[in-house]
C-alpha positions in Angstrom: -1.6 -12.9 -0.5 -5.2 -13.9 -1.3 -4.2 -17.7 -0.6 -2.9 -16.6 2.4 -5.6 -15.0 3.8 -8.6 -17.7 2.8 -6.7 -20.7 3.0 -5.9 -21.3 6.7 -8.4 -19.2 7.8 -10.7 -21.9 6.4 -8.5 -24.7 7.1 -8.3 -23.5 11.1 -12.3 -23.0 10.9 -12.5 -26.8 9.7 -10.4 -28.0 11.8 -12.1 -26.5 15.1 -15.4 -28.2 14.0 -13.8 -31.4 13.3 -12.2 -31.4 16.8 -15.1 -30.5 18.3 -17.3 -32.8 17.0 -15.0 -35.9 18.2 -15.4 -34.7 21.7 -17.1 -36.9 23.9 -20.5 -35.9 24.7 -19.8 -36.9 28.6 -16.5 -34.7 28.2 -17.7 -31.6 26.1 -16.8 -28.4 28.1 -19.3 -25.8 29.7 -20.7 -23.6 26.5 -20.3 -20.7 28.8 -16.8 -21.4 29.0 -16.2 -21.4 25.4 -17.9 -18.4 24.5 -15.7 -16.4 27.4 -12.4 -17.4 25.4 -14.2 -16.9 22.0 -15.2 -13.6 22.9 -11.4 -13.4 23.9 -10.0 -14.1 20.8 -12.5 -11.9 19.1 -12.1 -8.8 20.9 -7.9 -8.9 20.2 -8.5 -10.3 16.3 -10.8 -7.2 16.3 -8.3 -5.2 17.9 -5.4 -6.1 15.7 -7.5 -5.7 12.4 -8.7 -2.4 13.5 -4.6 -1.0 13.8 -3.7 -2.7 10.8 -6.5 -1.3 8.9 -6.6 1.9 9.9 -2.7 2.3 9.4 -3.0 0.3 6.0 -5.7 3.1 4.6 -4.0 6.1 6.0 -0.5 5.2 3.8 -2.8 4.6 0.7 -4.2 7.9 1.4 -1.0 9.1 2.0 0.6 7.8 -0.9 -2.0 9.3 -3.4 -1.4 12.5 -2.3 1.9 12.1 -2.9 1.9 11.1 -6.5 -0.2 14.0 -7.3 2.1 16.3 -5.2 4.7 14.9 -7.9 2.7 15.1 -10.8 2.4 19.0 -9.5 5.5 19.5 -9.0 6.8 18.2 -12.3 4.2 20.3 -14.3 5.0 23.8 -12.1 8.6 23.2 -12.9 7.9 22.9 -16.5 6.0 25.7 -17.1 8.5 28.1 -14.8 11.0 26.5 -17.2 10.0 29.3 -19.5 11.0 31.7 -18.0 14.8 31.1 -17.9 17.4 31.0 -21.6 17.8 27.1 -21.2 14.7 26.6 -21.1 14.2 24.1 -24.3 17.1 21.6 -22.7 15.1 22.0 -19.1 11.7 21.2 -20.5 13.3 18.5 -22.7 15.0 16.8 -19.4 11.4 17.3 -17.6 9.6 15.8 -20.1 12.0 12.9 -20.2 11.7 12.3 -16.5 8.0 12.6 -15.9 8.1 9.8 -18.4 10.8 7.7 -16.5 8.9 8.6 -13.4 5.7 7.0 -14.7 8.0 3.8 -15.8 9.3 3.3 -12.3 5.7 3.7 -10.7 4.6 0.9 -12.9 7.6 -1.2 -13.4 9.4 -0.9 -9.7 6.3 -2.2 -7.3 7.3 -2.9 -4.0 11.2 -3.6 -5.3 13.4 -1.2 -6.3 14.5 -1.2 -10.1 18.0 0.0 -10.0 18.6 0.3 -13.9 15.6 3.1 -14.2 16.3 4.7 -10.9 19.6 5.2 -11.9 18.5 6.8 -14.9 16.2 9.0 -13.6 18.6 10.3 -11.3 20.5 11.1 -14.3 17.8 12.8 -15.8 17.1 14.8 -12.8 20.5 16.1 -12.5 20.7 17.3 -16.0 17.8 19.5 -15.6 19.1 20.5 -12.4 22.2 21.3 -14.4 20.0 23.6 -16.8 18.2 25.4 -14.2 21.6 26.3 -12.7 23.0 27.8 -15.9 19.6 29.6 -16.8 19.7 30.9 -13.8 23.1 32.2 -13.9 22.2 34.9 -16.6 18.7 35.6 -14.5 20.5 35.3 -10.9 16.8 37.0 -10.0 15.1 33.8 -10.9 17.7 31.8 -8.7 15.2 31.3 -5.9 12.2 30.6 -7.7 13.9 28.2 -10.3 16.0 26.2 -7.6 13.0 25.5 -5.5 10.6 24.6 -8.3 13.5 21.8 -9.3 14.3 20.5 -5.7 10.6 20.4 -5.0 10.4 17.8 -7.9 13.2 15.5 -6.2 12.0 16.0 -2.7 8.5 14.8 -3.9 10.1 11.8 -5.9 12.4 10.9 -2.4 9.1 11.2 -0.8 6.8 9.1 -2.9 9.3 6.7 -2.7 9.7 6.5 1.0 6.0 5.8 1.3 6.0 3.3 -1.4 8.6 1.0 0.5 5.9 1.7 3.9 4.3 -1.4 4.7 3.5 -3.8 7.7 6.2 -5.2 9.6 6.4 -9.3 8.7 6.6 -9.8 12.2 2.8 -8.3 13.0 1.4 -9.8 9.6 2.5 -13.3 11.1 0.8 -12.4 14.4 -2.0 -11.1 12.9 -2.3 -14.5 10.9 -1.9 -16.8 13.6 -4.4 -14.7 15.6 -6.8 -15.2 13.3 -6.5 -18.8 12.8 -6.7 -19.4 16.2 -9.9 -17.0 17.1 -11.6 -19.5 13.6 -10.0 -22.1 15.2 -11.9 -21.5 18.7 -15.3 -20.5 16.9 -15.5 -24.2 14.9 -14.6 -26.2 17.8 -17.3 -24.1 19.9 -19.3 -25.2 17.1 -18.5 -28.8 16.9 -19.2 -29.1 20.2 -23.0 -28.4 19.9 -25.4 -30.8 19.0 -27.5 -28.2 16.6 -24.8 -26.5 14.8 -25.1 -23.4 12.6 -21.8 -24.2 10.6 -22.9 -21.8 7.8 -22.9 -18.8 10.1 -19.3 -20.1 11.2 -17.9 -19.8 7.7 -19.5 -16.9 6.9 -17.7 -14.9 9.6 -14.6 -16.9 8.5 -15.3 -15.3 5.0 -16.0 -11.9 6.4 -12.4 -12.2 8.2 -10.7 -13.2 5.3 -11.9 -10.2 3.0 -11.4 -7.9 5.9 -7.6 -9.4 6.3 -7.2 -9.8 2.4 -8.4 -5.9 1.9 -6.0 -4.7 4.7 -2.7 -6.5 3.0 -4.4 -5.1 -0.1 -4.3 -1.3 0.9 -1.0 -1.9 2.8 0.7 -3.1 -1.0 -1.5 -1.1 -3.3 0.5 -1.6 -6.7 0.2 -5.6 -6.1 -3.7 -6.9 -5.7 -7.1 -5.3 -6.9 -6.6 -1.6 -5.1 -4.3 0.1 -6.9 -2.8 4.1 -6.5 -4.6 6.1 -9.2 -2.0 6.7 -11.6 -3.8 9.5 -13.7 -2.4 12.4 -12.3 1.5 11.0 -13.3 -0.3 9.9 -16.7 -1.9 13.4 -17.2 1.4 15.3 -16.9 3.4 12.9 -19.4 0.6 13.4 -21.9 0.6 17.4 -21.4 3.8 17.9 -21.4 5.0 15.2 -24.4 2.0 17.3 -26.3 4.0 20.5 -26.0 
C-alpha cells in the first residue's frame, strides 16, 4: 500500500512537469486557465480524502471499542462463572477461548483463518454447554448466566464484522486516479512556467501521499504502522491464565 500511494503520485507529478516544459512557449496556455482546473481537481481530491478519512478513523475507532467490549465481556463471564456448579469446566473453556480469541486477532488480519475460527467456535459452544447445565440446578441464574455467555459471542460476531469493514476497491481506484491526475495538473501548471518552484510541487505531492497512505492505513489497521491496541485482549488472557 505504501508503494501505491508514493509511487504514481510521484510518477504523475513528474510527468506533468515534463509535459509542461516541452510546451511551446508560443503555445503555453493562459496561467489563469490552469489554475481554474487545478483548483478543480483540488477541491474534489480534497473532497474525496476528506470522506475517506473521516470514514477510515471512525471504523478504527469503532473497532477499538469493540475489542475492549470483548475483552469485557470475556472477563464478566468468567468471573459470573463462579457462581454456577460447573463452574471449573466454564472458566476452563473461557480461558481457552480468550486465548484463541487473541490468536485469531493476530493471526487472521484482513482474511479469515478457518482452522482457528472453527475452533473457537468449538470452544464457545462448550462453555455455552456448561453454562446451560450450571444453570439447570440454579434455573435462578438462567438469565444472568445466558446473557453474560451470548454477550461474549455477539461481541466476537461483532468485532469481526468491523474487521472485514473497509473501503470499497472501486473508490480506492477513483481515489487513486484522482489524485494522479490533480499531481498530474499541478506539474504540468508548473512546467509551464518559466520560474518554477518544483520543490513546493513535490512537497504537496508528499503531503498527499502521507494523507492517502494514513487513510488506507486506518481503513486496514492490523496491516501497516497503525495498528488496534491489543492490550485489553492481552490483559484478560494474562488475568485469567493467572487464576
Amino acid at each position: 500500500m505504501l508503494v501505491l500511494c508514493v509511487v504514481p503520485p510521484f510518477a504523475c507529478t513528474w510527468l506533468g512537469i515534463v509535459l509542461g516544459k516541452r510546451v511551446p512557449a508560443d503555445q503555453r496556455p493562459e496561467n489563469q486557465h490552469i489554475g481554474t482546473v487545478q483548483g478543480a481537481l483540488l477541491g474534489l481530491l480534497g473532497l474525496l480524502l476528506g470522506f475517506a478519512f473521516s470514514g477510515a478513523m471512525s471504523r478504527f475507532v469503532d473497532r477499538q471499542d469493540a475489542l475492549s467490549s470483548e475483552a469485557n465481556a470475556v472477563e464478566t463471564a468468567y468471573a459470573r462463572a463462579v457462581l454456577l456448579p460447573t463452574k471449573d469446566r466454564l472458566q476452563a473453556e473461557l480461558r481457552e477461548y480468550a486465548r484463541l480469541r487473541l490468536r485469531v486477532f493476530q493471526e487472521s488480519v484482513d482474511a479469515s483463518n478457518d482452522a482457528l475460527e472453527r475452533e473457537l467456535n468449538g470452544c464457545f459452544e462448550r462453555a455455552f454447554a456448561a453454562c446451560v447445565e450450571g444453570v439447570k440446578e440454579t434455573p435462578a441464574l438462567a438469565s444472568l448466566m445466558i446473557t453474560s455467555i451470548d454477550e461474549v459471542n455477539d461481541q466476537f460476531t461483532r468485532r469481526t464484522a468491523l474487521a472485514r469493514r473497509h473501503l470499497p476497491g472501486q473508490f480506492v481506484f477513483v481515489m487513486l486516479v484522482c489524485t494522479c491526475v490533480s499531481l498530474g495538473a499541478i506539474g504540468y501548471g508548473a512546467g509551464l512556467v518559466e520560474k518554477r518552484s518544483v520543490g513546493i510541487v513535490f512537497a504537496l505531492t508528499l503531503l498527499t501521499s502521507t494523507a492517502l497512505y494514513v487513510t488506507f492505513d486506518f481503513d486496514r489497521p492490523q496491516r501497516g504502522l497503525i495498528r488496534i491496541d491489543e492490550t485489553p485482549l492481552v490483559n484478560v488472557v494474562q488475568k485469567l491464565s493467572a487464576k
